[in-house]
N, C-alpha and C positions, 0 to 999 in steps of 0.2 A: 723621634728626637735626632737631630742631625749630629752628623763626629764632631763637628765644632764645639756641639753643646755637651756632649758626653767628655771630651778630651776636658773642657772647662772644669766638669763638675768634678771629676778627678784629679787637676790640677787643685782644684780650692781645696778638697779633700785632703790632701797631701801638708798643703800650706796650713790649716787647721788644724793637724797633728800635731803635736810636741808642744813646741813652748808659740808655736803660731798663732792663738788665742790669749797668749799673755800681755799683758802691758805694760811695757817699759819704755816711760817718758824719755825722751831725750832726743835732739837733734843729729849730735856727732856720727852716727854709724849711718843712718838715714842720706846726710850730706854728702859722705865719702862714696859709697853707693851712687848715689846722683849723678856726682862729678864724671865718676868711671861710668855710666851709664852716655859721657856724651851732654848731659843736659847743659844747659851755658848757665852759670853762678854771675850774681854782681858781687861788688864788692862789699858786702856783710855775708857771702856766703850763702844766701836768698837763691834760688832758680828762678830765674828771669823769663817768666812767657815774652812774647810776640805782642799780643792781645792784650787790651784793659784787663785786669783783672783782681776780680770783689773774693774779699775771702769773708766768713759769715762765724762770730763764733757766738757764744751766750748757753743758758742755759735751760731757756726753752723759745721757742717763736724765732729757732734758725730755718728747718724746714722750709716755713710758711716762708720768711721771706726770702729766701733765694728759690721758690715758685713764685714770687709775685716779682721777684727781677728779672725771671727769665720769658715770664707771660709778656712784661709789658715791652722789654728788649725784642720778642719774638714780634709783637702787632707792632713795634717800629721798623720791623723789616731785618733785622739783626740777627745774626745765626749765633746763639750764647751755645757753649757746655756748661752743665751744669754736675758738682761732682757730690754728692750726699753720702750719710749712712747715718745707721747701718740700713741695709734696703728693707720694702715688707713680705715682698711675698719672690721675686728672682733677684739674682744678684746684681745682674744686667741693668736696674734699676741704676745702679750707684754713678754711671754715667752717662745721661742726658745730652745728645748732642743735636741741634737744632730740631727741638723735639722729638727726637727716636733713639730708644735706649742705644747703647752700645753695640755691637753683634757679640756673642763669642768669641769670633775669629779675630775680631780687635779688642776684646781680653785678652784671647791667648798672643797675641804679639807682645805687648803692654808686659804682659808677665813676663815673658821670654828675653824681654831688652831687658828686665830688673832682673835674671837669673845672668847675662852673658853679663851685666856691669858688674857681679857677685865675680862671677867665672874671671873678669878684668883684674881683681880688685887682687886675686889669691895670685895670680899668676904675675901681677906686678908687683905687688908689697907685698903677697904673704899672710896677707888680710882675708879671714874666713869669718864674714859679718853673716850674724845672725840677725836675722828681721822678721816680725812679728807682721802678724796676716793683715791687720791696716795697713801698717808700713810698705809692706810689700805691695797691698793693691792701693794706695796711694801713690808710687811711685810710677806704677804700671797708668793711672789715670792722669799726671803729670807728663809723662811721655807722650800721651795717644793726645792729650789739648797740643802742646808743645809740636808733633808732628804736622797737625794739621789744625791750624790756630785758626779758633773762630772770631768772632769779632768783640765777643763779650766772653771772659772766664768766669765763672763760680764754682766756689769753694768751700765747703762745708767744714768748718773744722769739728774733729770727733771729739777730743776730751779735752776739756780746758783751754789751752791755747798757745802757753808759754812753748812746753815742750812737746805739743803735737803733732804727727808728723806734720798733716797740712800746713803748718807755719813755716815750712821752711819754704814755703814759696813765697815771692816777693808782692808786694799787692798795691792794687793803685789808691784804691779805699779798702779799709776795715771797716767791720759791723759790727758792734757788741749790740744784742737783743736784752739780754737780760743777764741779770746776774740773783743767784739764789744757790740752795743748799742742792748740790749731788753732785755723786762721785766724790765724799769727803776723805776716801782711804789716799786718794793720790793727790787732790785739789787743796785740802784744808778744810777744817770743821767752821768756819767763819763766813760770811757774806765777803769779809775783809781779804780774806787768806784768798776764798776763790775766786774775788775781783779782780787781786793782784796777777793770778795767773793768766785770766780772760783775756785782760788788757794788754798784753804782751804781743800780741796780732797789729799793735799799732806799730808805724811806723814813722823817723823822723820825716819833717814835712809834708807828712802826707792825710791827706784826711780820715779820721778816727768818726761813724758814727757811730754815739753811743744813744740808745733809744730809750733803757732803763731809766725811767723817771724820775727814780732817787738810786743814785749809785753811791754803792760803796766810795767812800775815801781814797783807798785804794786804789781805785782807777782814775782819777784826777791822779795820785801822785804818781801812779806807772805814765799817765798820758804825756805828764808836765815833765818828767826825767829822760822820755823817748823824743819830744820836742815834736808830736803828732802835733796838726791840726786837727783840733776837736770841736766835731759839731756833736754840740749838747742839745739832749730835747728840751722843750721847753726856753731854750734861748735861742741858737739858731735854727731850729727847724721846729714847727708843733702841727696840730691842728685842731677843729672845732666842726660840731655836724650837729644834725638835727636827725629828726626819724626820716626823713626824706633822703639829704645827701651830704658832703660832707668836703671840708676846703684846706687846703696844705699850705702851708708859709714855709720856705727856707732864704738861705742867703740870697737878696736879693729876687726871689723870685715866690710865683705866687699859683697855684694852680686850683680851681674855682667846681665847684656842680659836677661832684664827682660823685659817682653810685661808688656805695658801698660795696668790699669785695668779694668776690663772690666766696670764698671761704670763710665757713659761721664762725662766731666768735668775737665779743667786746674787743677781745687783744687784738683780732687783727689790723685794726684801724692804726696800733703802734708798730706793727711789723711794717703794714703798707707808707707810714711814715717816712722808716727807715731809707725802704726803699728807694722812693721819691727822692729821699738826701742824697741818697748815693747817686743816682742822676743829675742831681744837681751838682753834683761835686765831678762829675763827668762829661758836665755839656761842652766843655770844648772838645770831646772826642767821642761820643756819640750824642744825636739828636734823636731828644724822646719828646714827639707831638701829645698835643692834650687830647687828641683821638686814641692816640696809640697806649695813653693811660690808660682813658676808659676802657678802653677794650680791653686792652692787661685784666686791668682787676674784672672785669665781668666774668674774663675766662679761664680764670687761675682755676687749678685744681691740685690737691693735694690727698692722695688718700689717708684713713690712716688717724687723721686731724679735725677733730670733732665731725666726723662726718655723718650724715645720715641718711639713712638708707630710705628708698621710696617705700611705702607702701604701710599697711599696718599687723603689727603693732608697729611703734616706733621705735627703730635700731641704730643706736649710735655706735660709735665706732672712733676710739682714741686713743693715742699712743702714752695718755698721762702716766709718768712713772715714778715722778718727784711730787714732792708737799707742793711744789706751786705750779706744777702742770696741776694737779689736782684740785689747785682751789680754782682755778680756770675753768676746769671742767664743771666744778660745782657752780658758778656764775653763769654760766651757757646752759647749764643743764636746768635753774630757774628761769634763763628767759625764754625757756621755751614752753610757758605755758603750764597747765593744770595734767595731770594724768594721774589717775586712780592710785595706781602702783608701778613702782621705777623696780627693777629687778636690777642687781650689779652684777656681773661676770667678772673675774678680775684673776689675774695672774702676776707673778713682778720675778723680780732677781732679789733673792737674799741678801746684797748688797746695797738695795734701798734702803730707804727709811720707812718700813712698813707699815709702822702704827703714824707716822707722819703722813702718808697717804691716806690710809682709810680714815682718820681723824678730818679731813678737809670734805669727807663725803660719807661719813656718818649716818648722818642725819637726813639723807636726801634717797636711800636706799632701804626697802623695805624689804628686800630677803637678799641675800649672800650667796652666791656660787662660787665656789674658791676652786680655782683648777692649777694641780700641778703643770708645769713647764717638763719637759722632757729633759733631762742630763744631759744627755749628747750632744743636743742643739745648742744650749746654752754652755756648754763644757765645764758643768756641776758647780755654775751659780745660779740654776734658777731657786726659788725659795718654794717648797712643799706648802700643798693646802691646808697641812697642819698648823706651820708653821704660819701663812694667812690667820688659821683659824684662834692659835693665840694672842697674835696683833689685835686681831678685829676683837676681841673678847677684854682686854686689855683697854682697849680705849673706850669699849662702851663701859667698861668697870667705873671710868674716870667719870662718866658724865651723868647728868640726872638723865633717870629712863632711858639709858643707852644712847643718848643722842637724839630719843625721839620725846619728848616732855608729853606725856597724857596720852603716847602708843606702847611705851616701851622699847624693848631694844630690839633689833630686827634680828629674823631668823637666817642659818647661814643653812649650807650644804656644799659637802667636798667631792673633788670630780677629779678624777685621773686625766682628763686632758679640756683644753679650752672648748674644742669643739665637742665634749660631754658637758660641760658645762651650759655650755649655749642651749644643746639641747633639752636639759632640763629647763633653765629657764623660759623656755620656747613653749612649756606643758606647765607653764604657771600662768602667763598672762593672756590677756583678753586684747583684742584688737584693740580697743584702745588704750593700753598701757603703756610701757617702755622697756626697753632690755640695754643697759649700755656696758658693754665690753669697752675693758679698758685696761691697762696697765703697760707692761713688755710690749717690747715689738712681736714678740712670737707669742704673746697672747692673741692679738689681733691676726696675726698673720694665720697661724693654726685654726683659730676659729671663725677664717674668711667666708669659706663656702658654707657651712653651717649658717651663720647670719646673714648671707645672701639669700638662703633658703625662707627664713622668717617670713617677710612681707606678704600681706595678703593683699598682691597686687599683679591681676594678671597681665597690665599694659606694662608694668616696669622691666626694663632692659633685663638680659640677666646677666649673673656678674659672668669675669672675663678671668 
């Protein structure tokens, strides 16, 4: 492991102490911070890149499409960053710059300019801002695009929208993906309440896509009060396919005999929609050929997102951690066919909707592995398998036969960590079965190499 990466891991270490893992909405400290950081503000106080730049917010199907804007930017020739979280398996993930993560060494600057605008801030006003570990490594990934601006920005936003950090950047288009129930302790218990927030990422005359099929209320009256231009699905942008391939309409334009993308999944035909808008909504300042689609979408990748693994039995792999990432997975997880028996691995943060999860997949799992989350990783929100194993008994309480009408209710089993999980269900099924790990990001991430191991497939790659 080189110093670069060692000084890193110990700087993040540091930053995840105390109140660094907390979350506290709001712009004003975040901004102050910025300004003494050097960053250049327009006038609402925004940080102004160089560079186009898409910021992504919703509630699930962000990932996926800022991978499918930075695939298809990439085969047009265009060097995007791209900034996500939270990452799966290195932290380095979270910044993407024309395709290769970040290094360390441009972490540790990144951090260093958001510590010396702290050190600014005390030494000229007196101001000892406290900032919380997104904030911090949001500001540090603001900097390092900012520095050396690429031709395309992306922007992941983490919780909500309104008061996230990533909002205080200024954006050329906005993306709402979806709007649905998580994160209700800070968002709002309502579709209404967390639409309202979502849509705060718009900006006056600037273009808003919103991909969400039926949106909240809410977001039409935040879009109509901010004075966005809003491309709506289904009026200005849609589309329509067959099992072959599949054709995009937006403002004025039309793009034809498109392969599906390569990431599984019904939804993502509305993420790749989105997408496509926001190029439309772009074309005066980059040109994206209908080559450079195709290719995009053939070569997007995203781990992590409904994925599955070569070989047999069959091993999916998803970050579902909400009621409607979940009913998603449950939709994917029938089009894929007949298999004897589906085994669930699954882990979450007690701050989900537990029994909302397992109630969208129920019925599609025929034995339960419930694995604790380690404390320290998640800094004592992940939710015990106990605590699993009350949800999952709870909702099968609720339904005829548990969910299964004429099997009854499926058996569970609790596991100290994801990767014991895995490998119990690994000693349940038959090569033609299924095993799909799902929930947390550090469910999946914990039980990577364990599910890499699964496949009975001597020609498939092995994991990295």
């Amino acid at each position: 492991m080189s110093h670069a990466q060692l000084e890193l891991d110990r700087r993040l270490s540091l930053l995840a102490g105390g109140q660094g893992q907390s979350i506290r909405l709001g712009l004003d400290r975040i901004r102050r911070v910025a300004q003494a950081m050097g960053l250049p503000l327009d006038s609402r106080g925004d940080v102004r890149l160089s560079c186009p730049t898409v910021v992504v917010a919703g509630t699930n199907g962000k990932g996926s499409t800022c991978a499918l804007l930075a695939s298809i930017a990439g085969e047009a020739g265009y060097r995007t960053a791209v900034y996500t979280s939270p990452h799966l398996l290195h932290f380095c993930e979270r910044l993407v710059v024309g395709g290769q993560q970040s290094s360390p060494s441009a972490w540790l600057e990144g951090l260093e300019a958001v510590e010396e605008g702290r050190r600014r801030l005390q030494t000229d006003q007196g101001l000892q801002e406290s900032l919380t570990f997104f904030e911090v490594v949001s500001l540090a990934a603001f900097y390092l695009v900012w520095r050396d601006p690429p031709d395309l920005a992306i922007f992941e936003i983490g919780l909500g929208g309104r008061l996230d950090a990533v909002n205080l950047l200024a954006n050329d288009v906005a993306v709402l993906t979806s709007v649905d129930l998580d994160h209700q302790a800070y968002l709002g218990s309502s579709r209404e309440a967390i639409g309202a927030e979502k849509a705060h990422v718009a900006r006056p005359q600037t273009p808003f896509i919103v991909a969400d099929p039926l949106p909240p209320q809410s977001v039409v009256s935040v879009a109509e009060q901010l004075g966005a231009d809003v491309w709506w699905f289904g009026q200005d942008f849609n589309f329509q396919g067959d099992r072959q391939q599949w054709s995009w309409a937006g403002r004025g334009q039309r793009r034809n005999a498109m392969a599906y993308p390569a990431l599984r999944g019904a939804n993502q035909l509305l993420n790749a929609s989105a997408a496509l808008a926001v190029f439309g909504a772009l074309k005066d300042r980059l040109h994206i050929s209908q080559q450079a689609v195709r290719q995009g979408l053939s070569m997007v990748s995203l781990p992590g997102r409904f994925q599955v693994l070569p070989g047999q039995p069959a091993v999916v792999l998803d970050v579902a951690h909400n009621p409607h990432a979940a009913a998603v997975l449950g939709a994917n997880l029938d089009q894929m066919g007949f298999f004897p028996q589906t085994i669930g691995v699954v882990g979450l943060l007690k701050d989900k909707d537990l029994e909302g999860v397992m109630e969208r997949l129920v019925g599609r799992i025929d034995h339960w592995c419930l694995a604790d989350l380690d404390p320290a990783e998640t800094a004592g929100r992940a939710a015990s398998a106990q605590d699993l194993s009350r949800a999952l008994q709870a909702v099968q309480a609720r339904q005829p036969d548990g969910g299964r009408p004429g099997v009854g209710p499926a058996t569970m089993s609790l596991h100290p960590t994801a990767a014991a999980a895995i490998a119990h269900a690994a000693s349940l099924v038959e090569s033609g079965d299924r095993i799909v790990v799902f929930g947390s990001f550090h469910t999946v991430a914990n039980g990577w190499q364990a599910a890499h191991r699964i496949g009975h497939a001597p020609h498939a790659p092995s994991a990295h």
